[in-house]
C-alpha positions as CSV (number, residue, x, y, z in Angstrom):
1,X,14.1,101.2,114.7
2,X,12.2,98.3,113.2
3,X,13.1,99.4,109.1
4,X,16.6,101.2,110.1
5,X,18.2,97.7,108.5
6,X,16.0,98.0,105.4
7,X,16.9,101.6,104.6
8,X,20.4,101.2,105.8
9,X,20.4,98.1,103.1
10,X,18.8,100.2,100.6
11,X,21.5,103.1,100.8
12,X,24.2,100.5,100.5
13,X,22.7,98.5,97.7
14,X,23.0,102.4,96.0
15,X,26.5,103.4,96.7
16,X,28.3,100.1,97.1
17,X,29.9,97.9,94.0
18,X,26.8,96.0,92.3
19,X,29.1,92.6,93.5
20,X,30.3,93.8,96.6
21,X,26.5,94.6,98.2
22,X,25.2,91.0,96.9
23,X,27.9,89.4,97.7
24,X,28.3,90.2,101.5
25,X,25.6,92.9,102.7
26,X,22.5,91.2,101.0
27,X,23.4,87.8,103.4
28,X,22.9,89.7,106.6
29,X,20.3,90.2,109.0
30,X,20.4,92.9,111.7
31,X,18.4,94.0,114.6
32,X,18.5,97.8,115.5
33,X,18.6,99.5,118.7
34,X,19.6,103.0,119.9
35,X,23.0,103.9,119.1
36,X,23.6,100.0,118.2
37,X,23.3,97.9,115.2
38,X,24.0,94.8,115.2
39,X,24.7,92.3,112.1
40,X,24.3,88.5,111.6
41,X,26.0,86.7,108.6
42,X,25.7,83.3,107.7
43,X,29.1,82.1,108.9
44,X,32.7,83.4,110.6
45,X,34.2,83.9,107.5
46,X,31.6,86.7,106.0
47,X,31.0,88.3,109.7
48,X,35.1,88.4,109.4
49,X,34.9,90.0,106.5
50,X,32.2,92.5,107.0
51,X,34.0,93.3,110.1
52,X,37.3,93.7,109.1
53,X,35.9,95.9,105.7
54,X,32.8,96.9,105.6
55,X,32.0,98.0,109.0
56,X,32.8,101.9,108.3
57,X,30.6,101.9,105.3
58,X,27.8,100.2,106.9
59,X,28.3,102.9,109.9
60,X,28.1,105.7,107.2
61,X,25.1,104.3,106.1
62,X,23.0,103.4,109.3
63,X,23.8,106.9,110.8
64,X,21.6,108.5,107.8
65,X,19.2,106.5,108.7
66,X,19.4,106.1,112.5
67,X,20.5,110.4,113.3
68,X,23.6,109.3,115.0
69,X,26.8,107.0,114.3
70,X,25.4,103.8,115.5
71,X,28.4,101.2,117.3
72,X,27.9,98.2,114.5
73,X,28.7,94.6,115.6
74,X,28.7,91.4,113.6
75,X,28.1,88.1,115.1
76,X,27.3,85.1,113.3
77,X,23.6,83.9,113.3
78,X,22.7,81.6,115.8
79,X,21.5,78.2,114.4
80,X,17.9,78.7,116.0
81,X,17.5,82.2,114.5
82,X,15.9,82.0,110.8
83,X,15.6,85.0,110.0
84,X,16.5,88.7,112.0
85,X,16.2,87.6,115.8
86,X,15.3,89.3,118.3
87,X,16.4,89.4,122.1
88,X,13.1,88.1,123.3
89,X,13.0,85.4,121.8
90,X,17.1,84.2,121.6
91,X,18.2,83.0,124.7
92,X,20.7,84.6,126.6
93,X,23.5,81.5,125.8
94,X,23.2,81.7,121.6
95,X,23.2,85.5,122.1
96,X,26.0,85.3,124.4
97,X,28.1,83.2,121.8
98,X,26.8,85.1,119.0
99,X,28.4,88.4,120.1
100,X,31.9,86.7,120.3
101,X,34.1,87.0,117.0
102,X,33.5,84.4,114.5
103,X,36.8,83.1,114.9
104,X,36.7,82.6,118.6
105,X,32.4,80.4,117.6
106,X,33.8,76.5,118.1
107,X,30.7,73.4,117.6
108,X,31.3,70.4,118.4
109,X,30.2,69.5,114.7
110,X,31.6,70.2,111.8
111,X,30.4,73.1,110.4
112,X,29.7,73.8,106.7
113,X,30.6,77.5,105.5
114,X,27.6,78.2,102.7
115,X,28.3,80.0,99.5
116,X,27.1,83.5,99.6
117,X,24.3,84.6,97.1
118,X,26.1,84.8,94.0
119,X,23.7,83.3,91.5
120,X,23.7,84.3,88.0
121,X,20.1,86.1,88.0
122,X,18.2,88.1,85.5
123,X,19.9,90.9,83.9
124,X,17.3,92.5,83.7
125,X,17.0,92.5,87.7
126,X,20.5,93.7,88.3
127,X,21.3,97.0,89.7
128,X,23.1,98.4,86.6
129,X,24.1,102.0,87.4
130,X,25.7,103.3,83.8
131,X,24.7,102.8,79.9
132,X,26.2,103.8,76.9
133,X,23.8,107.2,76.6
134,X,25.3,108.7,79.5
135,X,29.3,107.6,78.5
136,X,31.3,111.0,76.8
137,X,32.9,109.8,74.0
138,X,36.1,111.3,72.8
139,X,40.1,110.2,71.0
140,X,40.8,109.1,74.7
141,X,38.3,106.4,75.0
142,X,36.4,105.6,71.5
143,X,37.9,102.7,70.9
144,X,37.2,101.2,74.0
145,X,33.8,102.6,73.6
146,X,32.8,101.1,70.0
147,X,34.1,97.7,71.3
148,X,32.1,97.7,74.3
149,X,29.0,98.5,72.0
150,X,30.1,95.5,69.6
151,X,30.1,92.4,72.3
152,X,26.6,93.9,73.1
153,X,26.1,92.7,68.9
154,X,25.3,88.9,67.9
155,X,28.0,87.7,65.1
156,X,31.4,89.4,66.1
157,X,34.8,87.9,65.3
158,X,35.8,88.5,69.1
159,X,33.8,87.6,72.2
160,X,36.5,88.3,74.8
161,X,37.3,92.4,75.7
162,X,40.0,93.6,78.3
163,X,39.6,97.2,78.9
164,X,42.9,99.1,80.6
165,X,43.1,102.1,82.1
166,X,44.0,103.6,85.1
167,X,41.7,104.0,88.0
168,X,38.8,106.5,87.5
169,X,38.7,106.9,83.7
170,X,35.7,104.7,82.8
171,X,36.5,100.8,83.0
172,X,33.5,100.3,85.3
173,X,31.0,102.4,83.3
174,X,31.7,100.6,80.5
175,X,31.0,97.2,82.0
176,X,27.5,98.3,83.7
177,X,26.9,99.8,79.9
178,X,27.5,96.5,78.4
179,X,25.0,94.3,81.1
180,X,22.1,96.9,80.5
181,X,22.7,96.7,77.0
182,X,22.8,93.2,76.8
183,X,19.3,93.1,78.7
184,X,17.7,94.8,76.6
185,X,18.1,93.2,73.6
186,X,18.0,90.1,74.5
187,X,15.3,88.1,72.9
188,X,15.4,85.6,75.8
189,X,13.7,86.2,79.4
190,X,16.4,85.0,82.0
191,X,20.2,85.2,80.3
192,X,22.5,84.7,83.2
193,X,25.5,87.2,84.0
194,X,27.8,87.5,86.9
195,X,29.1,91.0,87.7
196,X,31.6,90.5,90.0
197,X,35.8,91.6,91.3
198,X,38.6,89.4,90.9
199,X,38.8,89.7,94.7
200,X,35.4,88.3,94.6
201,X,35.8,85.4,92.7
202,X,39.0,84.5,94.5
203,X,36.9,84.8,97.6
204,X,34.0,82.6,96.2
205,X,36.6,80.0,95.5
206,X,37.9,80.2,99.3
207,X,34.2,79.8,100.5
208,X,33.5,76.5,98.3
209,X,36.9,75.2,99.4
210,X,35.7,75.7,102.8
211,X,32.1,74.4,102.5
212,X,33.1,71.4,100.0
213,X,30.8,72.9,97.4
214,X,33.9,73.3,94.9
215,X,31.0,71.3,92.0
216,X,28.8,74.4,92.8
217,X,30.9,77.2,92.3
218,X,32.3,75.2,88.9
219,X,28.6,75.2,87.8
220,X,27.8,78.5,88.4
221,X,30.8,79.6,86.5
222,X,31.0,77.6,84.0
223,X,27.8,76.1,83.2
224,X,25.3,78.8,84.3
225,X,26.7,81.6,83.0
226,X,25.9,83.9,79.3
227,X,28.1,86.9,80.3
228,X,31.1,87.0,82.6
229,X,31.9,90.9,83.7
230,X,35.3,90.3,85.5
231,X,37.0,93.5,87.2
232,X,40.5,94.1,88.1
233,X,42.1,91.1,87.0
234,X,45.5,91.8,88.2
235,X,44.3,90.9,92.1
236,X,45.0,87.3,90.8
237,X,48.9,87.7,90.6
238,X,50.5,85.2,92.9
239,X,47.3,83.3,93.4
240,X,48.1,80.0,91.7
241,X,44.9,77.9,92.2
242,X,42.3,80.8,91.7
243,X,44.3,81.5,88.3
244,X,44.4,78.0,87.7
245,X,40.0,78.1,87.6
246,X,39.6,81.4,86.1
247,X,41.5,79.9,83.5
248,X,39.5,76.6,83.1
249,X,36.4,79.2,83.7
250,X,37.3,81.5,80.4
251,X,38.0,78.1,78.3
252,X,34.9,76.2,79.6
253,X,32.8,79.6,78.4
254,X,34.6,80.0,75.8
255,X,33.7,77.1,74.4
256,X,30.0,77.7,75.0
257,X,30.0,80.9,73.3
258,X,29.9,83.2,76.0
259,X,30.9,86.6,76.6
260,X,33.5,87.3,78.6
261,X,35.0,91.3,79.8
262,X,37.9,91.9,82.0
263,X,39.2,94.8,83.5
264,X,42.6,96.3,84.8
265,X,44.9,98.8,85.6
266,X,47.6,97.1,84.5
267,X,48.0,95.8,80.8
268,X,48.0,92.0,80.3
269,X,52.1,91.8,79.6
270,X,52.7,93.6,83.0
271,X,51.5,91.4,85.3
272,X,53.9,89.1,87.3
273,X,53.5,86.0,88.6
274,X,50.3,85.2,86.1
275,X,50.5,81.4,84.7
276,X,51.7,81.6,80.9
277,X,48.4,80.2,79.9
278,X,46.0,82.5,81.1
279,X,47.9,85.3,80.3
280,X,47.8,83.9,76.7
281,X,44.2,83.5,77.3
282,X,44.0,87.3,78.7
283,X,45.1,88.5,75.6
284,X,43.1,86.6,73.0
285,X,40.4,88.3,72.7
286,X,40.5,92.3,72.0
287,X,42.0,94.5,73.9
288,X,41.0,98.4,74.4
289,X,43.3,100.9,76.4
290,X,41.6,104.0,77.9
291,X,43.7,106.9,78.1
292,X,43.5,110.3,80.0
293,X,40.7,112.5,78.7
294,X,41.7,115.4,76.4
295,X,40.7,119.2,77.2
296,X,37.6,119.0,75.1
297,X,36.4,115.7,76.3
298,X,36.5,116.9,79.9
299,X,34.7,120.0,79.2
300,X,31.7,117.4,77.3
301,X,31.6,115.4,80.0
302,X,31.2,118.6,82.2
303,X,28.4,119.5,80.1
304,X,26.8,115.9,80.3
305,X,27.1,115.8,84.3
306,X,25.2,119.4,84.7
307,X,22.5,118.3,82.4
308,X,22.6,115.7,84.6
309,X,22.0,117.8,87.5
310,X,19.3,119.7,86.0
311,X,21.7,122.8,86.2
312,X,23.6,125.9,83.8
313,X,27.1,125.8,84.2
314,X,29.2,129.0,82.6
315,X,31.0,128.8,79.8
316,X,34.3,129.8,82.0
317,X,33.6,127.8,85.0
318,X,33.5,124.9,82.9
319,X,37.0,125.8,81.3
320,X,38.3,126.5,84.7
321,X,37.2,123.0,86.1
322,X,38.5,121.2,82.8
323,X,41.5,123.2,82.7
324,X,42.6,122.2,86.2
325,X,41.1,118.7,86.7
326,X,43.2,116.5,84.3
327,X,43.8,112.9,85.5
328,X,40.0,111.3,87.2
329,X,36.9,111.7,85.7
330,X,35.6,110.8,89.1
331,X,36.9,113.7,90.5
332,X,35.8,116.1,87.9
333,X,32.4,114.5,88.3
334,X,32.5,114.9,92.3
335,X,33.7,118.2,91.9
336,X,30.7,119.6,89.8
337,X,28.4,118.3,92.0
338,X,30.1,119.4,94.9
339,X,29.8,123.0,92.9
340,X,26.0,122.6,92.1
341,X,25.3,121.4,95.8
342,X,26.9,124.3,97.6
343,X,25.1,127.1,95.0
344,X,22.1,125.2,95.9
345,X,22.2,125.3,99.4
346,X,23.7,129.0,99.7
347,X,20.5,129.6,97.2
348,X,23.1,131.3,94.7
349,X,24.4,131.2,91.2
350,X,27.6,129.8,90.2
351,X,29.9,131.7,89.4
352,X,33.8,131.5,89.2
353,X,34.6,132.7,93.0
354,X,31.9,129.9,94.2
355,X,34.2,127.4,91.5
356,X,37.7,128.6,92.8
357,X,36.1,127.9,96.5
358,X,35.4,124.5,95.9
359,X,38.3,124.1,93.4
360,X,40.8,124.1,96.8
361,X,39.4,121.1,98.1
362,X,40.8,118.8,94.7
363,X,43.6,118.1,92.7
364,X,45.0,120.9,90.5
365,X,48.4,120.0,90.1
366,X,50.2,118.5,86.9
367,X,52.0,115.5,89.0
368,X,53.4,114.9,85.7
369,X,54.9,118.0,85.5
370,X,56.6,117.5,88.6
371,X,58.4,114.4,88.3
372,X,59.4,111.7,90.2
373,X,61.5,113.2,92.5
374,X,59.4,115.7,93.4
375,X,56.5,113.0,94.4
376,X,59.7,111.1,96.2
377,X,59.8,114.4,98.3
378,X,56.5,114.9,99.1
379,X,56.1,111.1,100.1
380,X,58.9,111.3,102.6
381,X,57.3,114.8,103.7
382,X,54.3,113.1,104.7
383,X,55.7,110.4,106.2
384,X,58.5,112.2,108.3
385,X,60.9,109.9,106.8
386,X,64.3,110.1,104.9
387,X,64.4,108.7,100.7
388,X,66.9,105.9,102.3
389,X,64.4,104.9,104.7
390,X,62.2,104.9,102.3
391,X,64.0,102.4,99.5
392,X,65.6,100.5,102.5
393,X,64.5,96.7,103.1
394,X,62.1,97.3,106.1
395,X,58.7,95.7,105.9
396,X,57.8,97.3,108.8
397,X,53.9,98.9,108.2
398,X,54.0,102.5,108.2
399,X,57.3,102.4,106.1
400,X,55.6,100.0,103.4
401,X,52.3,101.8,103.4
402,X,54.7,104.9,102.5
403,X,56.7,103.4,99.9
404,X,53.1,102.2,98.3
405,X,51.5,105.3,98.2
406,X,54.9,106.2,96.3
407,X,54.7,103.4,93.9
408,X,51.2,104.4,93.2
409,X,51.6,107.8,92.1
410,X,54.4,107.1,90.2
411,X,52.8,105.1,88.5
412,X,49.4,107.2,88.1
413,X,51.1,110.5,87.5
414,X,54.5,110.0,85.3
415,X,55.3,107.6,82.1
416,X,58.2,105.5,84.2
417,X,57.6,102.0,83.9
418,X,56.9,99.5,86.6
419,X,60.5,97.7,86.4
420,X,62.1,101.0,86.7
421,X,60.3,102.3,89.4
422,X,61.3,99.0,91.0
423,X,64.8,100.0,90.9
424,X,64.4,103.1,92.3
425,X,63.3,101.5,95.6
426,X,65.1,99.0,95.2
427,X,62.5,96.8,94.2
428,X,61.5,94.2,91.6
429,X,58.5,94.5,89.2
430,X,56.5,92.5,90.4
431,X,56.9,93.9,94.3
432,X,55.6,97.7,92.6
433,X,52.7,96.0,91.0
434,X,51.2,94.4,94.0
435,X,51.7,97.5,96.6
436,X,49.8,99.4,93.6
437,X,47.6,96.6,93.8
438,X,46.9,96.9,97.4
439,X,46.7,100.9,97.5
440,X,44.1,100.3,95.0
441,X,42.3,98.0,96.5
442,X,42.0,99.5,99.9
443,X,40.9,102.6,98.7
444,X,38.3,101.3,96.6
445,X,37.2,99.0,99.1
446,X,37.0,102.3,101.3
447,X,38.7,100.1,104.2
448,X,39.9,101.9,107.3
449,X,43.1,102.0,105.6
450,X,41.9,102.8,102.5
451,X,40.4,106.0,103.5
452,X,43.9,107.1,105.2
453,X,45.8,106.1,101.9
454,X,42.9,108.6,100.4
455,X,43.6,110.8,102.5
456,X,47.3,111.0,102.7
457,X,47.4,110.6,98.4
458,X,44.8,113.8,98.2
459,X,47.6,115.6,100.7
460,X,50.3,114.9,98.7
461,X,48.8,116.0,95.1
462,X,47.6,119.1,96.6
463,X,50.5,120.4,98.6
């Protein structure tokens, strides 16, 4: 059990968000036992938040390594403990306390909350997952494309990108291609990015706020920085004082001469509650949209993905995917692989009956097609609740958790605007773009609750 930490680490560092594994896993320290892994963090607030969001992927993780789901506590680290203790040698009072939650740890001192390990490092060093080679150009997405190559280029007229899309289509691949890129033609040994959510940042902020180390985190930002790689801005809606530094942030780099790319779902004039200055700062620089991928384009990246994978895929089993998988290039991607691993391991070809059987398990329907009323219907289906229930003024959970998942595949799967999607619940603009927001997040995060949202959206757009 002494390297089931390590490997666990590894395997996270490879399927978690680049930011969201430095960020939070790479601060811990953990001591193994059978059937039982146990985490330390720094402080309450990260063990809080490792608890509370990251427990279910750590569990996934461990249980590769360890044979069986292992029960996965985080405690904060005792003060005598510098690295991974062990039971020997912590005596039974710190380990006592340290199994308690952080928010019931009190000290009779004050306590200072450090920053986690968010230094601007190396590019080259970073974990960068996607490059330009391996992004499928076509109408959908080339414009987003060819400006992504140009802030790689010395001399532009712009060195501020947003890239738009909805979820799945490419934003993310596009900002790993630009920090490789970036690295490797850089004439200089140590240029400094940070790769990181707005969620992130916001979070940062909290932490400095917490630890008085507010000068630190400016630095960092502002001062020790070449490249800013920003994803889903719109989690700052509503959030006044981290708006109020990302703004200062983007002029203080600005006028460096640094780049700076931001992501969203959401384009820059639909986001609510956004101070008038940074979204005039959002939308100075260039701004790319990436739409839904055309036939052709889905049946390229088809044929990228199984040279990928070291396999032939047939001519109609490639149309037949393509035809039917429309909307995430995730999905298409999972389902491929999900094709070439179950050939593989029934040691046979594939073939279009093997492609229809795995074809079941994913979205095949036009939602568009449908209309809103029809995902109306299928929301309160699921939910075992009535369309007035629904658009009523309850906040209790289940019923807002229901109206969310309807807001989000309206919005994913037909043209109707947010404000009139609003009114359809009931609802004002800026209400539909947060419980998108959230739906988002949760399942991206792959929360508890995100993997039920998952769940329940997957139900609804196959039923």
């Amino acid at each position: 059990m002494l390297n089931a930490w390590p490997q666990t680490r590894n395997i996270l560092e490879k399927t978690l968000n680049p930011g969201l594994y430095q960020v939070w896993i790479k601060p811990l320290d953990a001591e193994a036992r059978e059937g039982h892994l146990k985490l330390y963090a720094p402080n309450p607030f990260v063990a809080s938040w490792v608890r509370d969001r990251l427990s279910e992927s750590i569990a996934e993780a461990a249980t590769q390594v360890m044979g069986t789901r292992p029960l996965i506590e985080v405690a904060v680290r005792p003060k005598t403990v510098a690295s991974s203790p062990s039971p020997e040698k912590t005596p039974a009072k710190t380990d006592s306390s340290s199994a308690k939650s952080g928010s019931q740890l009190k000290d009779t001192s004050p306590q200072l909350l450090g920053l986690p390990n968010l230094t601007p490092s190396s590019l080259n060093s970073c974990n960068w997952q996607f490059c330009f080679d391996d992004f499928v150009v076509g109408p959908c997405n080339e414009m987003a494309y060819v400006a992504s190559q140009s802030m790689c280029r010395p001399g532009m007229d712009f060195d501020q990108l947003f890239l738009n899309s909805s979820p799945g289509l490419g934003k993310t691949h596009l900002l790993h291609a630009i920090g490789r890129q970036i690295a490797r033609s850089s004439n200089r040994s140590n240029v400094r990015v940070a790769y990181l959510t707005a969620e992130q940042f916001a979070t940062q902020l909290i932490l400095s706020l917490k630890s008085r180390q507010v000068d630190r985190f400016k630095a960092q930002f502002r001062e020790k920085l070449d490249v800013l790689l920003l994803e889903d801005i719109h989690f700052l809606q509503g959030k006044t004082h981290t708006q109020d530094e990302l703004l200062e942030t983007l002029k203080a780099l600005q006028a460096r001469g640094c780049k700076v790319v931001l992501s969203s779902s959401f384009l820059p004039r639909e986001l609510k509650d956004v101070d008038d200055h940074l979204a005039s700062r959002l939308c100075s620089g260039f701004l790319a949209t990436i739409e839904q991928p055309c036939l052709d384009t889905r049946r390229s990246i088809l044929d990228a993905k199984a040279r990928l994978h070291q396999v032939q895929i047939p001519r109609d089993v490639t149309n037949l995917l393509a035809e039917n998988l429309k909307f995430d290039i995730r999905q298409l991607e999972s389902c491929l692989q999900s094709l070439v691993l179950k050939a593989r391991l029934l040691g046979r070809g594939i073939t279009m009956d093997l492609a229809e059987s795995v074809l079941k398990n994913y979205t095949t329907q036009d939602l568009s097609a449908i209309g809103f009323q029809k995902i109306v219907s299928h929301v309160c289906s699921y939910f075992d609740m009535s369309l007035e229930v629904l658009s009523s003024k309850s906040r209790k959970r289940e019923i807002v958790q229901a109206r969310n998942t309807a807001f989000f595949l309206t919005r994913k799967y037909t043209d109707m605007p947010l404000q009139q999607i609003g009114t359809h619940f009931n609802r004002r603009h800026s209400t539909v773009l947060k419980g998108i927001t959230n739906v988002e997040r949760e399942i991206r995060l792959q929360t508890p609750l995100g993997r039920q949202l998952d769940t329940v959206v997957q139900k609804i757009k196959t039923s």
